[in-house]
DOKOLKOL-507029 format. One line per 4 residues: number of its first residue (from 0); their letters; for each residue x negated, z negated, y of C-alpha. Coordinates in pm, whole numbers, plus 32768, in hexadecimal, padded with zeros to 4 digits. Last residue first. Layout:
N
NUM> A> X:Z:Y  ...
END
This chain:
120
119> XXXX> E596:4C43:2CF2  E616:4D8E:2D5B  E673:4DDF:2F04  E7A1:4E22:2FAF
115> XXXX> E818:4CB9:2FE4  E8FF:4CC9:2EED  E809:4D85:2E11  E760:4C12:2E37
111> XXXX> E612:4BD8:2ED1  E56C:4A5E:2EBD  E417:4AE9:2EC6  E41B:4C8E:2F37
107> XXXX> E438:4D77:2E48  E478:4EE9:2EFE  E593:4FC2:2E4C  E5D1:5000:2FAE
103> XXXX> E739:4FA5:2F9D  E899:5047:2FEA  E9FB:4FD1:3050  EAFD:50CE:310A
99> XXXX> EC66:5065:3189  ED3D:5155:3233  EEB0:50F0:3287  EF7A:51CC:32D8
95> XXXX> F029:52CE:33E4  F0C5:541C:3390  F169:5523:348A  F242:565E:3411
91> XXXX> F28A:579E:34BA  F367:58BA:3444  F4C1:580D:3488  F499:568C:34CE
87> XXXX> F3B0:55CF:33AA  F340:547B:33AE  F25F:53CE:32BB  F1E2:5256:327E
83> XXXX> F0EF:523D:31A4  F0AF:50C8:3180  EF78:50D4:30FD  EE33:51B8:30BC
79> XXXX> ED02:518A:2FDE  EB9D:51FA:300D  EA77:516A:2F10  E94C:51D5:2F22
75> XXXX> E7E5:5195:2E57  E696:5188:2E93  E6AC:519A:2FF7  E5FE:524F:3123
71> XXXX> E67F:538B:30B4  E7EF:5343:314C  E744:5364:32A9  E6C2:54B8:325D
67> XXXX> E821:5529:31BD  E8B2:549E:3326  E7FC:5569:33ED  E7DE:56A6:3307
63> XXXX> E981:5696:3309  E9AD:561D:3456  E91C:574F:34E5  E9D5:5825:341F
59> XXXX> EB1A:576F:3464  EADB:5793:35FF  EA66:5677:36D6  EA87:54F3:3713
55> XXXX> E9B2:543A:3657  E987:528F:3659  EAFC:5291:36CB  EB94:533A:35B7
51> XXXX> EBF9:5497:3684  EC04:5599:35AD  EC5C:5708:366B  ECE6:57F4:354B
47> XXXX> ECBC:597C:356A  EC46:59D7:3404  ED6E:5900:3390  ED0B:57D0:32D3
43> XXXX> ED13:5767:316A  EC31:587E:3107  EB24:5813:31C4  EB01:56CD:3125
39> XXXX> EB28:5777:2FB7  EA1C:5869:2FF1  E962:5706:3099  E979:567B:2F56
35> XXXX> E8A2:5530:2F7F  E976:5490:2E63  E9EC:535F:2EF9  EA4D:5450:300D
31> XXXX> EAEA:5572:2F6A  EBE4:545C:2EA1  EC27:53D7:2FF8  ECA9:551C:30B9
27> XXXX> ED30:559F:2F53  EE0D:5468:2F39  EE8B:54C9:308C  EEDF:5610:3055
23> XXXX> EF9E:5573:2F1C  F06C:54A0:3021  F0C1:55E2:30EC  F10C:56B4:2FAF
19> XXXX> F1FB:5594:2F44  F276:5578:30AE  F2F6:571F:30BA  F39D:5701:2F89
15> XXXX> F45A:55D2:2FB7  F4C0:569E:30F1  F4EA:57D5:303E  F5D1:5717:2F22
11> XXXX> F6AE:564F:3055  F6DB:579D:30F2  F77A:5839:2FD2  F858:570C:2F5D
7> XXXX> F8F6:5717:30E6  F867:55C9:31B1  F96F:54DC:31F2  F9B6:5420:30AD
3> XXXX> F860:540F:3061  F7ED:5345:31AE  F92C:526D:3180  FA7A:528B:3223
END
């Protein structure tokens, strides 16, 4: 029996449901970071969240004018995430990927490359 085969039609449509709207939420997560939308940070979070990323470990609003002032230090962002991988069991769902961010200074430095996060 496959995954379709043993899931009712109705279920099947509010779980395919349920992991768009969790891979959208985070498109917005990225999206209001290369963008410096901290509205659109916040809004991805519950008011209660902890983060915990390592470098900050504290509660969403918190991480939100943390990691906005940190994002200000480039000219430009860009936040992508891979290999979404989502699980949902009843009311609660848990998502893991892949975050991958690349910025530069805008500085030009000799023998610089927007590779390298700086312009010729």
């Amino acid at each position: 029996m496959t995954f379709l085969e043993e899931k009712p039609q109705w279920k099947l449509r509010s779980l395919l449901i349920a992991k768009q709207a969790i891979t959208e939420l985070n498109a917005r997560y990225c999206r209001a970071l290369d963008w410096l939308d901290a509205g659109a940070l916040e809004a991805v979070f519950w008011p209660d969240a902890r983060i915990d990323y390592g470098f900050f470990v504290g509660n969403a609003s918190e991480f939100v004018k943390t990691v906005i002032a940190m994002e200000q230090g480039a000219a430009r962002r860009w936040h992508t995430c891979h290999n979404l991988l989502i699980t949902i069991k009843g009311e609660r769902a848990q998502a893991e990927s892949y975050g991958i961010s690349h910025g530069f200074t805008g500085a030009r430095q000799p023998g610089g490359s927007i590779l390298r996060g700086t312009l010729p």
